[in-house]
C-alpha positions in Angstrom: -0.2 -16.6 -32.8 -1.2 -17.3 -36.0 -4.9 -16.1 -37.6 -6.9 -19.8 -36.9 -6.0 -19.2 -33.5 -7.0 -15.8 -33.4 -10.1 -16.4 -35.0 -10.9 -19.5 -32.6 -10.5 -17.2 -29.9 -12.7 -14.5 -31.1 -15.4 -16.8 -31.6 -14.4 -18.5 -27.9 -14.7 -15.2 -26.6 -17.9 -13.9 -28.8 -19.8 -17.6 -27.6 -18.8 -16.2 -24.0 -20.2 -12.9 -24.5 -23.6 -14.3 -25.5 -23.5 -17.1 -23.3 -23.1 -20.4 -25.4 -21.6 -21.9 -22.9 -21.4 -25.1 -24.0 -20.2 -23.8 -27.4 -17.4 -21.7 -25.7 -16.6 -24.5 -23.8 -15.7 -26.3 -27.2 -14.2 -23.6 -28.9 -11.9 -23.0 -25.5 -11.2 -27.1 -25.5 -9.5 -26.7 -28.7 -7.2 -23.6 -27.9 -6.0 -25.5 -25.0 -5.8 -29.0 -27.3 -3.4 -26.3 -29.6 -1.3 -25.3 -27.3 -1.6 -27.1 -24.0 0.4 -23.9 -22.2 -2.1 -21.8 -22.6 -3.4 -21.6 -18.6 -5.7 -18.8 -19.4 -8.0 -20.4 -21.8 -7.6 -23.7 -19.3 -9.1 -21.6 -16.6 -12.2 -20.9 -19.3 -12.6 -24.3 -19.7 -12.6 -24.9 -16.0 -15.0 -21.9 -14.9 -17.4 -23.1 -18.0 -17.3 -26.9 -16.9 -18.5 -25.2 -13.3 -21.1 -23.2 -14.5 -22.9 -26.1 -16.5 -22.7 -28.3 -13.5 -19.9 -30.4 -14.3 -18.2 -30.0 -11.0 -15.5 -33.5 -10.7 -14.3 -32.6 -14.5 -14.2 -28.5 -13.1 -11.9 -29.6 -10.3 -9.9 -31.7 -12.1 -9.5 -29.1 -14.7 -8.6 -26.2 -11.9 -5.8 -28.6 -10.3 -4.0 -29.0 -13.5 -4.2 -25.3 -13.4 -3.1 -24.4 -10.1 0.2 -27.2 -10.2 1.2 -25.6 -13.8 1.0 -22.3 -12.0 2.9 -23.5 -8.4 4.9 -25.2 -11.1 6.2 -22.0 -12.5 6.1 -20.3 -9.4 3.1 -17.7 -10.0 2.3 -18.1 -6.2 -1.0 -15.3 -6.7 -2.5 -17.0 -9.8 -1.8 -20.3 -7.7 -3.4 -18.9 -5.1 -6.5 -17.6 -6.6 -7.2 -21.0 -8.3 -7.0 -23.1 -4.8 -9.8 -20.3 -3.5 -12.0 -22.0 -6.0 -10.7 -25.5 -5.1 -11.2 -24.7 -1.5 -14.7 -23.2 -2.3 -15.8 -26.8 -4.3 -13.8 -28.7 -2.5 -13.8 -27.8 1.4 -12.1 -30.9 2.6 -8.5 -29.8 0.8 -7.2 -27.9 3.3 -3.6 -29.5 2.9 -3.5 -27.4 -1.0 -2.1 -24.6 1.0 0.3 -26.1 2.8 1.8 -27.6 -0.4 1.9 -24.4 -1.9 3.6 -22.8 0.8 6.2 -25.6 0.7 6.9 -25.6 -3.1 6.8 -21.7 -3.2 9.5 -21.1 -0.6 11.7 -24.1 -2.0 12.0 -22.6 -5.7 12.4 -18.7 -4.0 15.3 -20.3 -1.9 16.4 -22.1 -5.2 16.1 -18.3 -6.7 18.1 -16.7 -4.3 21.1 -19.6 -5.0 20.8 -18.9 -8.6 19.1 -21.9 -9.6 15.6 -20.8 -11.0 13.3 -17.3 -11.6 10.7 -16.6 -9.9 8.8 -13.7 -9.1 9.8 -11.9 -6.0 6.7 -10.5 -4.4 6.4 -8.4 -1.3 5.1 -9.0 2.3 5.1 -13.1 0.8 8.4 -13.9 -0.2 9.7 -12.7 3.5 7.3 -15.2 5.0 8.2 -18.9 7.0 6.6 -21.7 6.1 4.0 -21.6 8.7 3.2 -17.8 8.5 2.5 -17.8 4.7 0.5 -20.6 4.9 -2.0 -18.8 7.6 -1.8 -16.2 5.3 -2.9 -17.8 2.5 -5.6 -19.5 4.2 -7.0 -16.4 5.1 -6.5 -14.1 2.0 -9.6 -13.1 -0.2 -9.8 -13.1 -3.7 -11.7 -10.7 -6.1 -12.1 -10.5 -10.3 -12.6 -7.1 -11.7 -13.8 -6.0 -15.1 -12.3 -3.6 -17.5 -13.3 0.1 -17.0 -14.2 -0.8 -13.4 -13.0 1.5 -10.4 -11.5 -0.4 -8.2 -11.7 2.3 -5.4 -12.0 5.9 -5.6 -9.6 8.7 -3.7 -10.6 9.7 -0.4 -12.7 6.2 0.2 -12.6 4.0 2.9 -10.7 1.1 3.2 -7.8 -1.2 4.9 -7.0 -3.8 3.3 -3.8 -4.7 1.4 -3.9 -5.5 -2.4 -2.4 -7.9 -4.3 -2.6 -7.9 -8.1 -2.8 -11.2 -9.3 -4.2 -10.7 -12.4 -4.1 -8.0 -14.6 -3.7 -4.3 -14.8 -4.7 -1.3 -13.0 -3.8 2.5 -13.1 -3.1 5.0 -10.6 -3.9 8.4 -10.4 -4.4 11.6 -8.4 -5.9 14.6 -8.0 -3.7 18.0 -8.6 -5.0 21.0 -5.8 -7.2 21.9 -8.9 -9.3 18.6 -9.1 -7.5 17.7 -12.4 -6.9 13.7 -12.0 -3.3 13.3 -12.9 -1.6 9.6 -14.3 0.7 8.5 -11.2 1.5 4.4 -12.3 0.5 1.6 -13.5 0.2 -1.1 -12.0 0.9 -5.4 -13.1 0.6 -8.6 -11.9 2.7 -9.0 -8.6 2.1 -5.1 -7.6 1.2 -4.6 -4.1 -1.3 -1.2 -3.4 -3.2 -0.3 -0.9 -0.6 -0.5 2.1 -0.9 3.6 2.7 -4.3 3.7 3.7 -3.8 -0.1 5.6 -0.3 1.7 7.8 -1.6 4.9 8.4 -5.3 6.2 8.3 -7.5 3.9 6.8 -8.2 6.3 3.6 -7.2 5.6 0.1 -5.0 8.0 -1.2 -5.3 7.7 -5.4 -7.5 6.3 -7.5 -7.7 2.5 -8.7 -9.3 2.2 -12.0 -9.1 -1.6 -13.9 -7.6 -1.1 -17.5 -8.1 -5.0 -18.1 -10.5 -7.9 -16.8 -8.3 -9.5 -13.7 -8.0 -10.8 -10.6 -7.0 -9.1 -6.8 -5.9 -10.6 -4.0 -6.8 -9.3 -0.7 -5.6 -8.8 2.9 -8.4 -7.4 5.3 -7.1 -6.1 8.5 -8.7 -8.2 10.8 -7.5 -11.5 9.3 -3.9 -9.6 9.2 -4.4 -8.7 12.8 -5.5 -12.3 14.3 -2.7 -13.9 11.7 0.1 -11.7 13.8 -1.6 -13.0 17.0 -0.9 -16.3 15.7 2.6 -15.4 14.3 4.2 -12.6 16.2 7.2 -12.7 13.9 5.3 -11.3 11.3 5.4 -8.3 12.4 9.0 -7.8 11.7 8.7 -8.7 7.9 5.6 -6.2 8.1 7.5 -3.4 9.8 10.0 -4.2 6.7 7.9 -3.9 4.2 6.5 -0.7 5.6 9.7 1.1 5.6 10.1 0.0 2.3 7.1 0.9 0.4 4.6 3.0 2.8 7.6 5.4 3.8 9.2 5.7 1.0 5.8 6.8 -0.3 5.5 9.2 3.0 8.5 10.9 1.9 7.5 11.3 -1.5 4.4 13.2 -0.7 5.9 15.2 2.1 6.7 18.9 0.9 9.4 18.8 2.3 11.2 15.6 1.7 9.4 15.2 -2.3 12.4 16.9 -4.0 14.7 13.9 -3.2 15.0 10.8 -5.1 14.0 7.3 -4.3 17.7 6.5 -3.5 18.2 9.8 -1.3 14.7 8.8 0.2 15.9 5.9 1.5 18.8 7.1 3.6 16.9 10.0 5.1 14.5 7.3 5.6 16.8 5.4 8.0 17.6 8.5 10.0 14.1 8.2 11.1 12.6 6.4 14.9 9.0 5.4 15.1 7.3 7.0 18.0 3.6 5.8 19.3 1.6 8.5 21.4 -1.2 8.5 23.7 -4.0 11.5 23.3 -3.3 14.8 24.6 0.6 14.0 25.0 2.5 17.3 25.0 5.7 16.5 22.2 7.4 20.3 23.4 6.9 23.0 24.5 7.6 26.7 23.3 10.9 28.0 25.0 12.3 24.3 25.1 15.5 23.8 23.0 14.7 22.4 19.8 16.4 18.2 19.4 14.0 16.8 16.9 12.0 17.2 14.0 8.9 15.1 13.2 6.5 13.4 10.6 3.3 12.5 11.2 3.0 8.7 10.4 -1.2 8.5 11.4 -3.2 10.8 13.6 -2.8 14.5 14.1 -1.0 16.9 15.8 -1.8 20.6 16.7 0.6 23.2 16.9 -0.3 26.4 19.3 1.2 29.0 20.9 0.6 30.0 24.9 0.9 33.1 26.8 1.9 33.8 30.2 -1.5 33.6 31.0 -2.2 30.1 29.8 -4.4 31.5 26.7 -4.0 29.3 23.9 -3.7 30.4 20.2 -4.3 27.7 17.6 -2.0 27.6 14.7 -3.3 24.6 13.2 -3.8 20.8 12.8 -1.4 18.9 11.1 -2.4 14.8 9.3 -0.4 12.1 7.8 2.5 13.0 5.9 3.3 16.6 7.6 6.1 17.6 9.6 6.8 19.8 12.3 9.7 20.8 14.8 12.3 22.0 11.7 11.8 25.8 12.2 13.9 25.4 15.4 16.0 22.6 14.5 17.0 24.6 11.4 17.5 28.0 13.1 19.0 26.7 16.0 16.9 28.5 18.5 14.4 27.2 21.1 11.3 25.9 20.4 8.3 28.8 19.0 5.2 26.9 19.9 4.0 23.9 21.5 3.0 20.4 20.1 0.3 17.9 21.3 -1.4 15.4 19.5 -5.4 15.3 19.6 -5.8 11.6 19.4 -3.4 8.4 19.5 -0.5 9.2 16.9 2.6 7.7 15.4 5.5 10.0 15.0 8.9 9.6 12.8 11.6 11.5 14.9 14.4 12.7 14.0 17.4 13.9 16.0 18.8 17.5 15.1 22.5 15.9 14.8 21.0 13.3 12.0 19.0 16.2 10.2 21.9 18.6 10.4 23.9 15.6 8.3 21.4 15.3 5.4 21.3 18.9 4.5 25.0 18.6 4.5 24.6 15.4 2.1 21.7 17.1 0.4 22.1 20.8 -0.3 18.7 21.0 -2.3 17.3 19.6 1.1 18.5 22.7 2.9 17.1 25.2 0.3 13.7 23.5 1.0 13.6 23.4 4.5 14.5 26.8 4.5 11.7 28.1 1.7 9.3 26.1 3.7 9.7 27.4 7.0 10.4 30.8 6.2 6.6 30.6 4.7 5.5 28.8 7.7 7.1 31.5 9.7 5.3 33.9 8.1 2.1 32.4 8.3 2.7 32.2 12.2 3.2 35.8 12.5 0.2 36.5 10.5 -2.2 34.2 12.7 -0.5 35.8 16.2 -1.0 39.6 15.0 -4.3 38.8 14.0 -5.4 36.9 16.8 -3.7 40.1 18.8 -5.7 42.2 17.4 -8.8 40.5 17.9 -8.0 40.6 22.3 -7.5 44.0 21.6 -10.7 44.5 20.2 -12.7 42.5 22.2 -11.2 44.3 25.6 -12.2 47.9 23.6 -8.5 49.0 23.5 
């Protein structure tokens, strides 16, 4: 871009800033006379004709945007623009249906070899009739620079689409030190932990650009697979594909493998859904399966002839249980229950037994973890011991 462009779009953008909006809306005219590919300042022109009441030239304006997007096949930007066309214009319901339509015919083109496009998850698994209730229901939202999207630990069940944009990711360390994780760009999907498992964001969100989210609450998710029960297929899909891989990756014991090693131990796992206060073993039984808690909790305990139960703790998302026995080959140590409705990931002893063939650094885990866990065990039973003892006056 040479400097009279540059120039004529820091005085756009300097008019915009101190609202001269009919001045910006000049300046932005004759970016977009320049170089009529230019979408973004064509959006400028289109939110400054609606904001000085020029509403038919506005929608005129964001059509020409939205079809150059569809066009190209930038489905979320095309998207986001028919939002605002459906919020001036509440009689064009059929824009989504086009969309739908043209977006699946170039992706099927794509997959031929014909044309690019970009491939984005959850949508591009979608029939014609499911994405379009989906995007008839999906929310859009601009951010700021320097604005937190969400913060760690938050509230919140939606799924995210980045339309717009760009966002970073990061963490705490067990010190409180926020640590870098990724970055995230236009077509990135976030938010689908907290949506799959406990409602809860697990990093923070924080905008490094102005931009634009898409957004899939629950509830419309939930009445759109009442509507389209094959949806939950592509879901379950994308689930194993991003929200367990991600399960792995934060599990101590699974986080020293790769994304590709992930993946197969991944399919080695069965989804199991549990009522309350459903026993999972019990100590003495033979040990078949190790777990990972998908959502809910677990507690692990301990029971004496007498029925007196010692607590050895409460496990969340992302822990396991049940390796101590698989691993050691010897009956179960404790029992398991969960405390509230939970989804386990089981797997059978034979499978495990495979991958810490296939993965030795697997085995050396399993084994420094347990041995700890083992230890911790003996600890809380001596102790607890002790404190009968005492409180019988022996």
């Amino acid at each position: 871009m040479n400097k009279e462009k540059v120039s004529l779009r820091e005085e756009a953008l300097r008019a915009l800033s101190r609202r001269e909006w009919e001045k910006a809306l000049t300046l932005f005219q004759r970016i977009c006379d320049r170089n009529p590919e230019d979408l973004r300042s064509r959006m400028k022109v289109a939110e400054l004709l609606e904001r000085l009441g020029k509403r038919e030239e506005a929608i005129s304006t964001y059509r020409e945007v939205e079809e150059a997007y569809a066009k190209d096949g930038f489905i979320l930007e095309a998207i986001s623009v028919n939002k605002i066309l459906l919020r001036l214009d509440p009689q064009a319901k059929q824009i989504h249906q086009r969309l739908a339509q043209l977006y699946l015919k170039r992706l099927q083109g794509e997959r031929r070899g014909f044309s690019s496009i970009p491939f984005i998850p959850i949508l591009s698994e979608l029939k014609e009739d499911e994405l379009q209730s989906l995007m008839d229901r999906l929310q859009t939202r601009t951010f700021r620079k320097g604005e937190i999207i969400w913060e760690e630990g938050s509230e919140g069940d939606a799924i995210m689409i980045l339309a717009r944009g760009e966002l970073r990711v990061s963490k705490k360390d067990p010190k409180g030190r926020e640590i870098w994780i990724r970055d995230l760009r236009e077509g990135d999907c976030f938010g689908e932990f907290g949506f799959f498992l406990d409602g809860k964001r697990h990093a923070k969100i924080e905008a490094k650009t102005d931009g634009e989210l898409i957004e899939i609450p629950r509830a419309e998710l939930e009445e759109i697979l009442r509507l389209h029960p094959g949806m939950k297929e592509v879901l379950h899909e994308f689930y194993k594909k991003k929200v367990f891989d991600l399960l792995l990756a934060l599990s101590p014991l699974f986080s020293p493998l790769d994304p590709k090693e992930r993946e197969v131990v991944g399919k080695r796992f069965r989804l199991k859904v549990l009522p309350p206060e459903t026993v999972i073993f019990k100590g003495g039984e033979t040990s078949s399966s190790l777990y990972v808690i998908k959502r809910g909790e677990v507690e692990i305990f301990t029971q004496d002839s007498g029925g007196r139960k010692t607590l050895l703790g409460k496990l969340g998302s992302g822990n396991f249980f049940g390796e101590i026995g698989v691993l050691l080959k010897t009956p179960r140590m404790a029992f398991a229950k969960t405390t509230r409705e939970t989804e386990l990931l089981e797997m059978t002893k034979e499978d495990f037994e495979d991958l810490i063939f296939q993965f030795p650094k697997l085995r050396l885990k399993v084994k420094e973890l347990s041995s700890k866990r083992l230890i911790r065990m003996k600890e809380t039973l001596s102790r607890r011991v002790a404190e009968r003892a005492k409180g019988i006056g022996i």
